[in-house]
C-alpha positions in Angstrom: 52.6 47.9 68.8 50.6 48.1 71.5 49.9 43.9 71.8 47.0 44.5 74.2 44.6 45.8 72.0 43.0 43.5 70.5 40.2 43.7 68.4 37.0 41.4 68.7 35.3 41.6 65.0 31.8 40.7 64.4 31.4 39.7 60.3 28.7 39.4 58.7 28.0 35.5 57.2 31.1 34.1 58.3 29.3 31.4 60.2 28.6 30.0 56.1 32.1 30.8 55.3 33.7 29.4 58.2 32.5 25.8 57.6 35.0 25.5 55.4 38.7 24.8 56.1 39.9 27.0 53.1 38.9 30.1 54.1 42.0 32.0 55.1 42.2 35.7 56.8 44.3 38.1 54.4 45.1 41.7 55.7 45.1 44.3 52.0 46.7 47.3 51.0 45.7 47.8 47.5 47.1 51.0 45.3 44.6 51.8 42.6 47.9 51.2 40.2 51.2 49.4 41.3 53.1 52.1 38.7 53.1 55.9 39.2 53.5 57.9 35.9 53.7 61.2 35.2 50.4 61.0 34.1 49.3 59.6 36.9 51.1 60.4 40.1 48.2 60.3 42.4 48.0 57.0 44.5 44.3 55.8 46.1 45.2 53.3 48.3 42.8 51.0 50.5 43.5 49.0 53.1 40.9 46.3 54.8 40.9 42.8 56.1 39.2 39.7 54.6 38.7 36.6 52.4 39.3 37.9 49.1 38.3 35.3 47.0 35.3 34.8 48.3 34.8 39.0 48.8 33.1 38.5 52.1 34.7 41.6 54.2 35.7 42.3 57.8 35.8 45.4 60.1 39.0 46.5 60.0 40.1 48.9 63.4 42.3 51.8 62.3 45.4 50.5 61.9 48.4 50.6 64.5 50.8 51.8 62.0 50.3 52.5 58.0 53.8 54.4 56.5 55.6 54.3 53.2 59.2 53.2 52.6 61.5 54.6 50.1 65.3 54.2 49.9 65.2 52.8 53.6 63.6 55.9 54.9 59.9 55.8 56.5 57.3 57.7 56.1 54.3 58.0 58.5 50.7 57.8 57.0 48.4 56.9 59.4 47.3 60.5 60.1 45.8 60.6 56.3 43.7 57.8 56.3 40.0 58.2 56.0 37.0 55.8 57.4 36.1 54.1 54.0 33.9 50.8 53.2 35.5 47.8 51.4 33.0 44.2 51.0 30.0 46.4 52.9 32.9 46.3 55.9 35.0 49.8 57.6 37.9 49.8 55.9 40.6 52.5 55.6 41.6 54.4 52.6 44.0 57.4 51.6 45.9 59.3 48.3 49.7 60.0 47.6 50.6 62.2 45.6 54.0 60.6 43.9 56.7 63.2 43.7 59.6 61.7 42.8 61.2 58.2 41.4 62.1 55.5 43.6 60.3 52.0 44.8 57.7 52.9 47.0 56.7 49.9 49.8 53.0 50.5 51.7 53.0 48.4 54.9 50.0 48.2 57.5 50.5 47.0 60.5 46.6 46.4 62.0 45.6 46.0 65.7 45.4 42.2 67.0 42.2 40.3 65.7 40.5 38.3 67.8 39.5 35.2 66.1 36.9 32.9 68.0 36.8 30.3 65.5 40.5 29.6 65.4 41.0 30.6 68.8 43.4 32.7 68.7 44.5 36.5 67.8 45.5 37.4 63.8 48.6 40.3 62.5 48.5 40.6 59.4 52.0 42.8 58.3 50.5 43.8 55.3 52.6 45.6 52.1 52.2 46.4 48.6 55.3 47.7 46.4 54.4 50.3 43.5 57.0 51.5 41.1 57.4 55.4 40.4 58.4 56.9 37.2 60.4 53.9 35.6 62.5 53.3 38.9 63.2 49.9 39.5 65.9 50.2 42.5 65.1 48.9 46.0 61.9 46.5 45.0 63.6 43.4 47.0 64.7 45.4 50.2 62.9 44.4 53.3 61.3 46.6 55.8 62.0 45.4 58.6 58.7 43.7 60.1 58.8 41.2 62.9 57.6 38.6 59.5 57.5 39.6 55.6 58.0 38.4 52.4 60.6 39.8 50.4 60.3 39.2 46.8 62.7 37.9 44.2 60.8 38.6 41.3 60.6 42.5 40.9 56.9 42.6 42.3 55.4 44.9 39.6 55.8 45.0 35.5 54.5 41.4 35.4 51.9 39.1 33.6 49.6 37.1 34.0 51.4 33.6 34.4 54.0 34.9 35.4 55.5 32.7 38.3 55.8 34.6 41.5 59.0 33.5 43.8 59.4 35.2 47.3 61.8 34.9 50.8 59.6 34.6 54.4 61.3 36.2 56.6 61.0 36.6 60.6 63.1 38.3 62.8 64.9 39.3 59.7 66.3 35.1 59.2 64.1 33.0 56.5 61.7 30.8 57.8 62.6 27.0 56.9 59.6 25.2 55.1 56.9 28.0 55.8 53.5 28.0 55.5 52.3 30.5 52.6 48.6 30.5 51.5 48.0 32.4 48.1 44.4 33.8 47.3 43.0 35.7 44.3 41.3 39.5 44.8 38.3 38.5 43.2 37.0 41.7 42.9 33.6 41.4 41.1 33.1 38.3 42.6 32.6 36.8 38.8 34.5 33.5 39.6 33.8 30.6 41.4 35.8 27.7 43.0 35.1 24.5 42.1 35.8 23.1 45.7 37.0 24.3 48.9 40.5 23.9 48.2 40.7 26.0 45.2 39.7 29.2 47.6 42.9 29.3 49.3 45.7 27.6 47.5 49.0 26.6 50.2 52.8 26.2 49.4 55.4 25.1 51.5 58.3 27.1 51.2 62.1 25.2 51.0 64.8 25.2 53.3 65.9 28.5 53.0 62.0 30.3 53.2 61.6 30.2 49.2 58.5 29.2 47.6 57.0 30.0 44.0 53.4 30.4 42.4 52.4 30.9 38.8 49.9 33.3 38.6 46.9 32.2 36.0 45.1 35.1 35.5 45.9 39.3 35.6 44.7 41.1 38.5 45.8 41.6 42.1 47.8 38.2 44.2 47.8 37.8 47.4 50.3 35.9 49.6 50.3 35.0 53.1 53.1 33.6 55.2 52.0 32.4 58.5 53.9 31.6 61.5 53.0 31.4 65.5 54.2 34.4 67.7 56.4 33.5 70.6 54.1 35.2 72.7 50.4 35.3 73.1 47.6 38.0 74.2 44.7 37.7 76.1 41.3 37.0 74.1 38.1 39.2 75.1 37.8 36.8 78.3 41.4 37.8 79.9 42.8 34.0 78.9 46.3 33.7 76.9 45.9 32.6 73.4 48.3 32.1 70.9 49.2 34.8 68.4 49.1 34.4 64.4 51.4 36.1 62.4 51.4 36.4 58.9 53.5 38.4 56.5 51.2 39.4 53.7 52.6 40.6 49.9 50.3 42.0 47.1 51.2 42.0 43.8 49.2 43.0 40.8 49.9 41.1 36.9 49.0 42.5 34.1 47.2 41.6 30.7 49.2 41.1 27.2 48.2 44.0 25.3 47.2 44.4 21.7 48.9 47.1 19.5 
């Protein structure tokens, strides 16, 4: 990564959003399916940066790094993405084409944020897991990102109310009694919190960097594990700031289905 880059993003009607304390940052890499058949082997994916729940959108600089994992071996991507717009913001999006079975992991790894209201600059390590061809080998493997969350339920095949349970990791070692916020893509923008707190729901993980969520409704889950960097970079003035971290999971639950 090249840590002194660091992007200062201007977003439209964040002032509003920002007056409230539930609002949470949440990098995205969304497939158009978590499941490649052989009827569908194409992948669209998207990636972008914002507050999902709310669907207010952020400009999202091409990403350091974007590759695919499969059987420990990574692929680079970054050279197919395309300028797209996700929430009315630049986003990033791209298609591939499945060719074989296997577990398939997407990770994003942006360029620092610079964040004036919280003072301090944002990395999202952003992944997604989709599922090729009925393979289910590989699905709780990490990648190997400076922070993650590796999940212990298999991350696709799931529904609604389902309840999600996931590792934090950082430097590889699990995070004692982390910090994971959990929003809902609210795609359509069709649903509204009844207060602040219902934006951005929190868990504390345990002592050994476990937490576990039941997801309410089908569509895509977000989860955000958020830790301070021992370093820091310099904001848009030259001054040392601290560094978030967060190691961000997306997983998709599905609807029961009628015969």
């Amino acid at each position: 990564m090249t840590r002194k880059t660091i992007f200062t993003g201007c977003i439209t009607g964040l002032t509003i959003a920002m007056a409230s304390q539930a609002v949470a940052h949440f990098g995205m890499v969304i497939p158009s399916s978590n499941l490649a058949t052989q009827e569908k082997k194409d992948i669209d994916i998207s990636l972008s940066f914002s507050h999902p729940f709310e669907v207010i959108g952020m400009d999202l600089v091409k990403p350091e790094k974007f590759y695919v994992v499969k059987d420990g071996k990574q692929t680079d991507l970054k050279s197919t993405l395309s300028q797209t717009s996700v929430m009315d913001h630049i986003a990033w999006k791209t298609n591939y084409k499945i060719k074989r079975p296997g577990v398939y992991q997407f990770v994003m790894e942006p360029t620092p944020y610079w964040e004036p209201a919280e003072d301090l600059s944002i990395i999202h390590y952003t992944k997604t897991v989709v599922s090729a061809f009925g393979d289910a080998e590989g699905w709780d493997q990490p990648v190997g990102l400076p922070t993650e969350i590796v999940p212990l339920l298999r991350p696709f095949g799931n529904y609604a109310g389902n309840s999600f349970t996931g590792k934090v990791l950082m430097d590889g070692k699990p995070v004692p009694n982390a910090e994971v916020e959990v929003e809902f893509y609210n795609q359509d923008g069709s649903l509204h919190a009844p207060s602040d707190h219902h934006v951005t729901q929190v868990i504390k993980a345990d002592g050994n960097g476990i937490f576990s969520f039941a997801c309410p409704r089908d569509g895509w889950w977000g989860f955000s594990a958020l830790n301070e960097a021992d370093y820091t970079l310099p904001n848009p003035d030259g001054e040392s700031k601290p560094v978030e971290l967060g190691g961000v999971l997306w997983i998709f639950l599905d609807k029961y289905q009628k015969k």
